[in-house]
N, C-alpha and C positions, 0 to 999 in steps of 0.2 A: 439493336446491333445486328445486319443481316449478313448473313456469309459465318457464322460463329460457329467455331467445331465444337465436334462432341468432345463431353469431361474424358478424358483420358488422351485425345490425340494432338498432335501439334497444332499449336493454336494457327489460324487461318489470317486475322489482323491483328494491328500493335496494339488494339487494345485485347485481344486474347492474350498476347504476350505477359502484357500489365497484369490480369489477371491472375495469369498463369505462376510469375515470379512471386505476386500475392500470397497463394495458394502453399505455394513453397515453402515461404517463410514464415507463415501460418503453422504449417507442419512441419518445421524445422529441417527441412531439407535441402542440401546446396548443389542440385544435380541440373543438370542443361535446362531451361524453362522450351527453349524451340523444341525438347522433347514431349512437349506435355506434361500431366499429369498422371503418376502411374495411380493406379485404378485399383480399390480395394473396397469391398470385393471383385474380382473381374466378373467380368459376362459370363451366365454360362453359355455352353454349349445345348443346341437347339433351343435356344431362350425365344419367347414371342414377347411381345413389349405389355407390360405392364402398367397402372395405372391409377392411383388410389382419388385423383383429381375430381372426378364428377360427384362419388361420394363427401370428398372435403365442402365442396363447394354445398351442395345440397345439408348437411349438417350447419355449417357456418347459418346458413342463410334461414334456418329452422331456429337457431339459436338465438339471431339478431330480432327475429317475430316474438320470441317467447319473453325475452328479456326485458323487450319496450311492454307487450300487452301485461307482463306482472308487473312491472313497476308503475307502468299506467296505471292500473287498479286499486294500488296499493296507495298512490298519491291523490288518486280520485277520491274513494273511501275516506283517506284523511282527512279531506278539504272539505267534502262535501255531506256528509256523513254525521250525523249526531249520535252518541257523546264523542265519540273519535275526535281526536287533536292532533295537529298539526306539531310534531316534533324536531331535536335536531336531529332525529335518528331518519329523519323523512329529508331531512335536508339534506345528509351526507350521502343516502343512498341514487341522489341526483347524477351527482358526479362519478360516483362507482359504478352508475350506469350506462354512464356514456363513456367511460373509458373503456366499460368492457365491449359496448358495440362498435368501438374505434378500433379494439384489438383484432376484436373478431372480424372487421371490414380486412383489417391487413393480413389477416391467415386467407381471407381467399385470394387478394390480388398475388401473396405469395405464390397461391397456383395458377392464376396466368401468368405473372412475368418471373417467379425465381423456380418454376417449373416442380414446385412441391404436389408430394404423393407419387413422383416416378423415381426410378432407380437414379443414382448417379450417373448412372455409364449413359443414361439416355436423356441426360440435362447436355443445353452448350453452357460454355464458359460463361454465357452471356445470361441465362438465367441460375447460374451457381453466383455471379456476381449479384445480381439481387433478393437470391434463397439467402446471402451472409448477411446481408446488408437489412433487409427486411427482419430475418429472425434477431440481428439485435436491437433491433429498437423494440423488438416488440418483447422482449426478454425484461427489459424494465418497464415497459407498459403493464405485461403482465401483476408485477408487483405492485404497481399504483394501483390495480382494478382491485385485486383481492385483499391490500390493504384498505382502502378505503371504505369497502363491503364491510371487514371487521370492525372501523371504526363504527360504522353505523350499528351493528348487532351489539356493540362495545353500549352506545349511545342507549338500542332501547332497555339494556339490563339493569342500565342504570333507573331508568325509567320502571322497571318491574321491581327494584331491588330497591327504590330512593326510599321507601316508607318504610324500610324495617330497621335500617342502624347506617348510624355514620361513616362505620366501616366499610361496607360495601360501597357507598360513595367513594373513599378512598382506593378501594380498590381498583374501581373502573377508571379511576382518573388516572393511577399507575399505566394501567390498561392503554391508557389514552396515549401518554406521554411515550410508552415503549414504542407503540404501534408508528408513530408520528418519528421517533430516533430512527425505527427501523428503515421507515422509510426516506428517510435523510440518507439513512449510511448507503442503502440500493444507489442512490442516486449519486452518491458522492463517489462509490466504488463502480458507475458506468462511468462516471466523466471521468476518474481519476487510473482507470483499469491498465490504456495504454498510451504514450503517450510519443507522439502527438495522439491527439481522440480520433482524427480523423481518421488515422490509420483503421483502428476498429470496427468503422463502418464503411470502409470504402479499399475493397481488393486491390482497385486500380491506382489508387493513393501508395495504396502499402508497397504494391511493385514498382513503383516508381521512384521511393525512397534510393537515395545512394546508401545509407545505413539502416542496418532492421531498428525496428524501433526498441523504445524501451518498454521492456514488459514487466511491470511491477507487482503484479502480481499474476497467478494461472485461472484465467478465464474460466476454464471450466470448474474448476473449486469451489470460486467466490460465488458462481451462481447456483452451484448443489448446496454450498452452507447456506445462502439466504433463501432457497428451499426450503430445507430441512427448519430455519428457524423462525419461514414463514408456517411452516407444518409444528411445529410445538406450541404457536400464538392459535390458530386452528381445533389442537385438543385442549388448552387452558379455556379459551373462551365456551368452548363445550361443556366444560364441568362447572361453571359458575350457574347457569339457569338451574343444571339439574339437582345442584347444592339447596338451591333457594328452593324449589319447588318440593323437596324434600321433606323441607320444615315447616312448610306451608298448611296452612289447616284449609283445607277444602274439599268438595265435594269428589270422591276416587273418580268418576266418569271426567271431570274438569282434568281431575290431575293428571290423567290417561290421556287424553286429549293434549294438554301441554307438554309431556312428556312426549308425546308423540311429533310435534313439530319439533321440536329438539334434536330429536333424535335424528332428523333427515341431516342435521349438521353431520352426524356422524358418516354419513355417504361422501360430507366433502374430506372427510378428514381421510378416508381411505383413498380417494380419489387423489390425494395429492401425494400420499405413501407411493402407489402405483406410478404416478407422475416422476416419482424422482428416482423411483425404481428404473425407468427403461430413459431417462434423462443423463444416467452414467455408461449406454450406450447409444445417445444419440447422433454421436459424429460417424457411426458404422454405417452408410448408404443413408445418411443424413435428409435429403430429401424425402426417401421411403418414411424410414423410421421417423421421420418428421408426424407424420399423420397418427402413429399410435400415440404420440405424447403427447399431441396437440389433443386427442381424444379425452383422456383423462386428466390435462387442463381445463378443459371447457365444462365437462362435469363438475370438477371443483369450484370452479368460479358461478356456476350455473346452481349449485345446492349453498353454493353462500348467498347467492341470490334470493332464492327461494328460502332457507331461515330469517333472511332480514327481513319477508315480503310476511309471512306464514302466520304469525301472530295478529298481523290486520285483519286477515282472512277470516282467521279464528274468530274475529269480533263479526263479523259479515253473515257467518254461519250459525253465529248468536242468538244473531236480528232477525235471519231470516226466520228462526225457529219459533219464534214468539216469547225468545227467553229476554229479550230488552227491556219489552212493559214491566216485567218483573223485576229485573235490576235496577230500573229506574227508580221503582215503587219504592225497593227496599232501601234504596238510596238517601232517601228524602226523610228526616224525621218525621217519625210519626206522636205526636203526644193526642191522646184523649182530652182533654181540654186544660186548657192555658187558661188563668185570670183575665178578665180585660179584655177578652178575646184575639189575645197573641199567639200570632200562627210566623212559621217559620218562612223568612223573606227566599226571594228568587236566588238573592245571592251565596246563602247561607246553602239552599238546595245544590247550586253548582259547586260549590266549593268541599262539598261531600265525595266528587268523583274526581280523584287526582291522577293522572298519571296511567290511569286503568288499573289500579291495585284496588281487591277485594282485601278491605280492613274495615274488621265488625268491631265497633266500639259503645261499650254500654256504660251511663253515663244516670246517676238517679239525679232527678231536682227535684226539689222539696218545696213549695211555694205555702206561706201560713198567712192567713190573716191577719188582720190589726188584733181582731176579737182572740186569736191565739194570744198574743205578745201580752195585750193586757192581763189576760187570766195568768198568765204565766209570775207576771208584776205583782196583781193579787195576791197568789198565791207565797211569793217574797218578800215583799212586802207587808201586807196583809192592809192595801188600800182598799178604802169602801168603792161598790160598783159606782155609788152614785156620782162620784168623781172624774171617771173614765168614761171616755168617748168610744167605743166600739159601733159596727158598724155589724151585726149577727149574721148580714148576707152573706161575706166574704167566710170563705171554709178552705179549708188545705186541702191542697193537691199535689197530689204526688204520681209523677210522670217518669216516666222507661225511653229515655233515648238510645236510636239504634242507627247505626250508618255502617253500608258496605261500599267498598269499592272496587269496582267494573273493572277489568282487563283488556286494553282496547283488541 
């Protein structure tokens, strides 16, 4: 739109106009639209122009690199990588990945055309109509990317947690179902917010209306509660690994080590505190303040990334160490000899490593000869040797089985 005045002064074309009555009824206001928009904060006095833009764009653009090459890695390793498997926690973080790099694509275009990271007073109408229009779609985008992330970290707990009690399966499936309502109700409370919807996402729609629309509920509310109750799913799924790991019997450098990937969860959980902290000022010079909340969004979504990723990792830094051969080793039954020369099959070895849970289970067999059972008859009976067929080669063996399971 060219010829488009600045936010504050009389709109220049009818579609500033549209805008501008937009804007109005947006903030409840019934004052002349041909006067513009008045301006809060004003300009100061000896102000030089400001700029938060070429940083926005440079972080987005560091973000969109990092998020494809860890989730690269993370899906490479799974695929390609032995014992690593292929999960649905590998599946879902597919989606959660491309939603976040679709988000992230839209926080820069915000800063070419809806003129995000500069002051209000030095937006036109013309990019304040696409800073509204752009931050709300990307307002539920938002919640699909970090919801979906959960589901996936939801997915591998399940996976760290399936071998110890049925309970925690139930739990994660609760886990599952909430995350999945949550995300229904985001979506049902963007389409159902105002109505018509189009109004919502479109200034020039809204100004155009002969009646304001119906507003059913206050925008800015519904989106700090599903915040705030995307941030309590954030510290619940935080304390389920550290529960488990807790109870866990393993090595303290292991457990240091897993407590240690965990614990980066706890950077998004502040990250998103912070987020909804300066989120209950972000209509004050909205473009500016756009850039700080945008900040500690992307940390959030970028450390839920990184807990989903961090455990594969874990198994990579395993392998490289030389510590594989040896989980492998210990993996596999080991018996000192079998009758018959029964040694444990291929598949009996695979099915030792589930899920990547270390579980050491010790298990005695007792294997007796014929020549046992008949003396045993004899001695019950009190039948003559010369009647019984034994075979003196066969002798009893008694074998120690042991199986661990590997943490991918």
């Amino acid at each position: 739109m060219s010829g488009s005045a600045l936010y504050g002064q009389p709109p220049n074309t009818e579609e500033d106009l549209w805008i501008v009555k937009g804007l109005l009824r947006t903030a409840g206001l019934d004052t002349d639209p041909r006067l513009g928009v008045p301006v809060d904060p004003p300009r100061p006095a000896n102000y030089h122009f400001q700029t938060r833009g070429p940083q926005l764009v440079i972080s987005m653009s560091c973000m969109i690199s990092l998020v494809i090459l860890i989730t690269g890695i993370r899906l490479a390793l799974r695929k390609f990588v032995a014992p690593l498997r292929f999960g649905l926690d590998d599946w879902m973080i597919i989606p959660a990945a491309l939603t976040t790099i679709l988000w992230l694509a839209f926080i820069i275009a915000i800063k070419y055309v809806g003129g995000g990271g500069k002051h209000q007073y030095d937006c036109t109408y013309h990019e304040i109509y696409w800073f509204h229009r752009f931050t709300a779609i990307c307002t539920l985008e938002y919640f699909y990317a970090t919801t979906l992330t959960k589901i996936s970290i939801v997915l591998f707990n399940r996976r760290l947690t399936g071998l110890t009690s049925k309970r925690w399966i139930k739990v994660h499936w609760t886990f599952i179902f909430l995350l999945v309502a949550f995300l229904i109700s985001c979506t049902v409370s963007a389409i159902t917010m105002t109505s018509p919807i189009q109004a919502q996402y479109s200034l020039i729609y809204l100004g155009k209306m002969t009646e304001p629309p119906r507003q059913r509920t206050n925008e800015v509310k519904v989106v700090i509660g599903m915040s705030v109750v995307s941030t309590i799913f954030d510290y619940a799924l935080l304390s389920v690994p550290i529960i488990v790991l807790w109870k866990i019997k393993m090595s303290p450098w292991k457990k240091i080590g897993l407590f240690f990937i965990f614990s980066v969860g706890g950077l998004s959980c502040v990250s998103a505190v912070m987020r909804i902290i300066i989120q209950t000022h972000f209509w004050d010079d909205a473009p500016y303040n756009f850039t700080n909340m945008i900040l500690w969004a992307v940390l959030e979504m970028f450390f839920g990334i990184i807990v989903a990723s961090l455990p594969t990792f874990n198994s990579l830094f395993i392998i490289l160490c030389g510590q594989r051969r040896k989980a492998t080793e210990s993996a596999v039954t080991t018996i000192s000899e079998l009758p018959n020369g029964h040694s444990p099959s291929e598949k009996s070895r695979n099915s030792l490593v589930e899920d990547g849970i270390f579980r050491k289970d010790e298990v005695e067999l007792e294997f007796r000869s014929r020549l046992d059972s008949d003396d045993r008859r004899c001695r019950d009976n009190r039948t003559p040797w010369a009647i019984l067929k034994g075979d003196p080669s066969k002798s009893s063996h008694r074998v120690k089985v042991s199986s661990s399971h590997k943490a991918p």
